[in-house]
NUFI-866103 format. One record per residue: residue in one letter; x negated, y negated, z of N, C-alpha, C, O in turn. Coordinates in steps of 0.02 Angstrom, whole numbers, padded with zeros to 5 digits, always signed. Atoms other than C-alpha are relative to their C-alpha. Layout:
N
AXYZXYZXYZXYZ/...
This chain:
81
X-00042+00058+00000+00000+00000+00000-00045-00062+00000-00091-00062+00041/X+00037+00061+00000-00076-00174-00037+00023-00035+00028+00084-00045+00025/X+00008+00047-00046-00107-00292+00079-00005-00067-00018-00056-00086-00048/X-00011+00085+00010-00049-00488+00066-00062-00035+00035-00109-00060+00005/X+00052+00014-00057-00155-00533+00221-00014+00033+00052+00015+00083+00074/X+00021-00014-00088-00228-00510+00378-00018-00055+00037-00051-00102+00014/X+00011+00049-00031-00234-00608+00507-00016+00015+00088+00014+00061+00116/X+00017-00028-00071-00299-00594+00690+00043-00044+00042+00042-00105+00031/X-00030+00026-00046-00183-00638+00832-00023-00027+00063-00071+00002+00088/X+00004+00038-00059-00190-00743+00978-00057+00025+00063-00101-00004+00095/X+00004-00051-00045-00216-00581+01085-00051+00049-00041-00064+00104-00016/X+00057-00025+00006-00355-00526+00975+00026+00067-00056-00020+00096-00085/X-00026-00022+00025-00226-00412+00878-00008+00004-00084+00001-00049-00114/X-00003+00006+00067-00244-00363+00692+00086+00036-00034+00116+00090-00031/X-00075-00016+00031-00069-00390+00592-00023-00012-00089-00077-00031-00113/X+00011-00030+00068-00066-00360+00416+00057-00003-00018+00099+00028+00014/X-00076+00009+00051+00088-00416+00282-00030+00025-00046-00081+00005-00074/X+00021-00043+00047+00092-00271+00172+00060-00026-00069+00107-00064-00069/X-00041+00011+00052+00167-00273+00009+00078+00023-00013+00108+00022-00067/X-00074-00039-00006+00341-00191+00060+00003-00064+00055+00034-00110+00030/X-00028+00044-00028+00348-00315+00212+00003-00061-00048+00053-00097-00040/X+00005+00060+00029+00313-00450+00096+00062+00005-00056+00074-00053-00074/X-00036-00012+00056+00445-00397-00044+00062+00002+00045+00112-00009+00012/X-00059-00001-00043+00580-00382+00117+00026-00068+00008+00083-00088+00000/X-00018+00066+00007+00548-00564+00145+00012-00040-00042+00048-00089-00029/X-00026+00029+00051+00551-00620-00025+00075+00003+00001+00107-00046+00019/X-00083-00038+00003+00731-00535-00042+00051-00023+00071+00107-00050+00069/X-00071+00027-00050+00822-00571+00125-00029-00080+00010+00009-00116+00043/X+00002+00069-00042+00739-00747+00158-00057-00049-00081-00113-00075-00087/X+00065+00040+00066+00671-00824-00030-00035-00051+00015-00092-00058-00008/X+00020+00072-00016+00645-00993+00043-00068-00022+00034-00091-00077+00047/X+00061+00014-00048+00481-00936+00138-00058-00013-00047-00109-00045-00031/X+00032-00022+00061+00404-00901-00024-00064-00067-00006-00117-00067-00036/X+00047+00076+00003+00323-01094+00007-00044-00002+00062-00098-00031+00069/X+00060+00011-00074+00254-01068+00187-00029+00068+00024-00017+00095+00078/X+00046-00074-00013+00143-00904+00179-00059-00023+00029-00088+00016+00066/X+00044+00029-00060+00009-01026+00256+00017-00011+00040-00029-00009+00081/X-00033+00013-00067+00123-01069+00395+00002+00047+00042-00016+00039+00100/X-00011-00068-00006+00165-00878+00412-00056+00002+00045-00045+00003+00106/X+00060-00029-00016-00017-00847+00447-00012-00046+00055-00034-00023+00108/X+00035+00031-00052-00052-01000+00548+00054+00011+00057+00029-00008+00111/X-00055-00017-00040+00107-00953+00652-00023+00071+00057-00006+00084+00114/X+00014-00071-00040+00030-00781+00707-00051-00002+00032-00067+00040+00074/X+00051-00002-00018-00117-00848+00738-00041-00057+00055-00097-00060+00079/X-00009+00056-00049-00084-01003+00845+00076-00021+00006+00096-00077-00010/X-00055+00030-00016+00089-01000+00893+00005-00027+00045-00042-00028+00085/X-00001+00029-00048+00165-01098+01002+00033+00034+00057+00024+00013+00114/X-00022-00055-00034+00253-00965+01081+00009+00074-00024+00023+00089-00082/X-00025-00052+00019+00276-00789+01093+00046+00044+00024+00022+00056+00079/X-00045-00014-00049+00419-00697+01163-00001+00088-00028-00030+00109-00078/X-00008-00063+00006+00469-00504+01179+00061+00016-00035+00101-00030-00041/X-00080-00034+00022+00623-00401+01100+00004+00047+00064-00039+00088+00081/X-00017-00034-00045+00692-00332+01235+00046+00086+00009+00079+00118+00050/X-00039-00091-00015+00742-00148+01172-00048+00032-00024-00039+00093-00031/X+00095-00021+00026+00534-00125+01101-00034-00039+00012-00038-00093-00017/X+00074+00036-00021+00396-00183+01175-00076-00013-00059-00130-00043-00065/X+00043+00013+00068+00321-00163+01017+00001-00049-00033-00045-00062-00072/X-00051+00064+00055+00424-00313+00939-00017-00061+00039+00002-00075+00096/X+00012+00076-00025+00358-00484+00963+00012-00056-00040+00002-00044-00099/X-00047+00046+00034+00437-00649+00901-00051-00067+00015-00051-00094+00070/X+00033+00037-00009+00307-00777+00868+00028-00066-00044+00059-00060-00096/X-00042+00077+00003+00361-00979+00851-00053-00043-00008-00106-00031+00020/X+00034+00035+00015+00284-01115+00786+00041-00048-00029+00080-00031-00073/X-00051+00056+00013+00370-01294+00768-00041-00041-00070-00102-00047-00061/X+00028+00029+00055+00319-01383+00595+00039-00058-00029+00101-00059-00029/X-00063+00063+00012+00381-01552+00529-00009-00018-00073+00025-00059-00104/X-00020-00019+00084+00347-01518+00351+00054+00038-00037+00065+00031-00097/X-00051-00051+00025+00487-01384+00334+00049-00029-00029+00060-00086-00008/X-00063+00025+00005+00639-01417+00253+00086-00011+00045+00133+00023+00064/X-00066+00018-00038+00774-01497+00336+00037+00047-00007+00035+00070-00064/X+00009+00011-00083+00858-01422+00468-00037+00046+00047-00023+00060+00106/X+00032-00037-00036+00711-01308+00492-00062-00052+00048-00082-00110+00043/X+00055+00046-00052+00584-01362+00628-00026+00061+00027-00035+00062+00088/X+00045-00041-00052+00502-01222+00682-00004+00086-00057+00049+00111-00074/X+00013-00098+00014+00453-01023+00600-00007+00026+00048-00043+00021+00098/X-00004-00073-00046+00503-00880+00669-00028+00070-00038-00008+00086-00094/X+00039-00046+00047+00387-00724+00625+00028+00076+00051+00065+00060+00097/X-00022-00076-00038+00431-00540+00711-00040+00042-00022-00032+00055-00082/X+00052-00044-00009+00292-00423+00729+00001+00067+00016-00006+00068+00077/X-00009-00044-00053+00308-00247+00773-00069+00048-00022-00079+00072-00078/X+00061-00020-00021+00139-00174+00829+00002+00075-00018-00047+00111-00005/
């Protein structure tokens, strides 16, 4: 499977957008298609990170941006380890 990026996390973590996650987000969310640098700088200095509370595997990383298009202000990325 080919690999979009990699990027090292906060926590020292290596995440990786493969070419099936990346073709999921094209398709349910086209509009990101412009902030795949945001994406990355999102995982890799968010401003928060929070848990899913039914997998500990699943983490929900946030990052507020004031370039986005109106009435976004912030990416939300979901991780599962």
């Amino acid at each position: 499977m080919k690999i979009i990026f990699e990027v090292i996390d906060r926590n020292g973590r290596l995440i990786r957008l493969t070419s099936k996650q990346h073709a999921h987000i094209m398709e349910e969310h086209p509009y990101m298609y412009r902030y795949m640098e945001e994406i990355k700088e999102t995982l890799a200095k968010p401003d928060k990170i929070t848990s899913y509370s039914f997998d500990e595997n699943v983490k929900y990383f946030y990052k507020g941006y004031k370039n986005l298009d109106k009435p976004n202000k912030y990416i939300l990325v979901i991780v599962k380890y």
